[in-house]
C-alpha positions as CSV (number, residue, x, y, z in Angstrom):
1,X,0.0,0.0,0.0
2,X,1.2,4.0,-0.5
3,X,0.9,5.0,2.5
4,X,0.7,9.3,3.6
5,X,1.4,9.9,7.1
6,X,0.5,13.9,7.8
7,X,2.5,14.9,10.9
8,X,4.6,17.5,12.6
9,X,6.9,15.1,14.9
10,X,9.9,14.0,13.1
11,X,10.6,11.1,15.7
12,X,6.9,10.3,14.8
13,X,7.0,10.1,11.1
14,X,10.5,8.1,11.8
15,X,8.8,5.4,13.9
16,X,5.8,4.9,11.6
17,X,8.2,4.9,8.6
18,X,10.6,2.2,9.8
19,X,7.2,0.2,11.0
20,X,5.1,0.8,7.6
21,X,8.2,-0.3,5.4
22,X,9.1,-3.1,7.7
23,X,5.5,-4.6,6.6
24,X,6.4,-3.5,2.7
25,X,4.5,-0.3,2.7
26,X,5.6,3.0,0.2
27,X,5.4,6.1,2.7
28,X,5.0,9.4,1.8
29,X,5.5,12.1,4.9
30,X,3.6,15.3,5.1
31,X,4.4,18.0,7.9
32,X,1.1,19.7,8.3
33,X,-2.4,19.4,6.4
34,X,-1.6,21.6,3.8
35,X,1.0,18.6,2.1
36,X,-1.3,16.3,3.3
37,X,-3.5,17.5,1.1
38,X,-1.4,18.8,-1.5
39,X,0.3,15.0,-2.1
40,X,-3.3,13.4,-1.8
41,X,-4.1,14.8,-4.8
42,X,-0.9,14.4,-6.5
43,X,-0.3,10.9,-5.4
44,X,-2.2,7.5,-5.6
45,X,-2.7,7.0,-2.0
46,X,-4.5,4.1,-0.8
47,X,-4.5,5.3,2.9
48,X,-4.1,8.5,5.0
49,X,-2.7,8.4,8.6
50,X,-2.9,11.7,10.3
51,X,-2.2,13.6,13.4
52,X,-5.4,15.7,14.6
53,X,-3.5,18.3,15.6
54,X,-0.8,19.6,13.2
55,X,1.2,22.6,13.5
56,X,0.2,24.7,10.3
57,X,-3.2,23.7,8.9
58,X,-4.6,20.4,11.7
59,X,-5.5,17.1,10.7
60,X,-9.3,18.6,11.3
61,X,-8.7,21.4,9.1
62,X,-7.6,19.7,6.3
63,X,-9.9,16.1,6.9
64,X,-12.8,18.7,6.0
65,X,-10.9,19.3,2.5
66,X,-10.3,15.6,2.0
67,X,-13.7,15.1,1.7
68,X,-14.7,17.5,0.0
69,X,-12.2,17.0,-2.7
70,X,-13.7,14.5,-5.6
71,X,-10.0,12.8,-5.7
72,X,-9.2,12.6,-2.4
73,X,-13.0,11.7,-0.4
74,X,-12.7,8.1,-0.4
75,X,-9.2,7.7,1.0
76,X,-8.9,5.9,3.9
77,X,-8.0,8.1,7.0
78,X,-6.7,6.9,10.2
79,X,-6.6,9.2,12.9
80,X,-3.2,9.6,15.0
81,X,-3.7,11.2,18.4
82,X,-2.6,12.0,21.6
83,X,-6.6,12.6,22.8
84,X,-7.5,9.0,23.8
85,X,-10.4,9.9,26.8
86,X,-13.6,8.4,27.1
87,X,-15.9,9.2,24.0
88,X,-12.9,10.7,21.6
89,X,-13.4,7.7,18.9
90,X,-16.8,8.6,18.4
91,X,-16.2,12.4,18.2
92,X,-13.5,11.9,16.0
93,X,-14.7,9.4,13.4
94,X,-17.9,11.9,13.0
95,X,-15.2,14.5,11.6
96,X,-14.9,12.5,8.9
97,X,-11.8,9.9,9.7
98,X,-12.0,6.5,9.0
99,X,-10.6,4.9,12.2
100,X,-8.4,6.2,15.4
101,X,-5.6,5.1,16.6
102,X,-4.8,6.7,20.1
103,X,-0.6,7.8,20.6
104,X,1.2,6.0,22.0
105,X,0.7,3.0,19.6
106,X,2.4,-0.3,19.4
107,X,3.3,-1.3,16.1
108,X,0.8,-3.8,15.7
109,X,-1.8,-1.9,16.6
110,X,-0.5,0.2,14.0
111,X,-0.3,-2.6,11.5
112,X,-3.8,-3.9,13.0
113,X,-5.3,-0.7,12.4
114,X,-3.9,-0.6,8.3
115,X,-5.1,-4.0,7.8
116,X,-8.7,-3.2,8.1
117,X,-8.3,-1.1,5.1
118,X,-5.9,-3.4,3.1
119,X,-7.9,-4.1,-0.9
């Protein structure tokens, strides 16, 4: 799968990189929503992860464009986040993402997670 991961964290993006190509994923990294969105479109992605909250434009900002994009609405999108409390899956998944993943992770959750979306 081409994978995007769209956050800000450099030891984040490392972690999920070394994990995703590990499993024989292609990664592409994006830094805020803007590139997120910007290599959505330009790429044949087959499955968004993405922080919530990006420096920049936030994963919420630019989830909103996703899906309002005709190229980009039926990409998968996994949220990453720090915000694991009681009730934060359902409040994020009715923004728009397809799944949530709380941080910290372990890979195979991560890989768990990717799976459901695997063609």
């Amino acid at each position: 799968m081409k994978i995007l991961i769209g956050e800000d964290r450099d030891e984040i993006i490392l972690l999920v990189r070394e994990i995703l190509e590990s499993h024989g994923h292609e990664v592409i990294e994006a830094h805020d929503g803007a590139e997120v969105i910007a290599f959505a479109k330009g790429f044949k992605i087959d499955l968004i992860l993405m922080d919530i909250m990006m420096k920049g434009m936030s994963g919420v900002e630019a989830i909103d464009k996703l899906r309002k994009n005709l190229h980009t609405k039926y990409i998968p999108i996994i949220a990453l986040t720090a915000r694991a409390q009681a009730g934060e899956r359902e409040e994020i998944l009715k923004l728009g993402f397809d799944d949530y993943l709380a941080k910290p992770f372990m890979s195979e959750d991560l890989i768990f997670h990717i799976n459901k979306f695997k063609k």
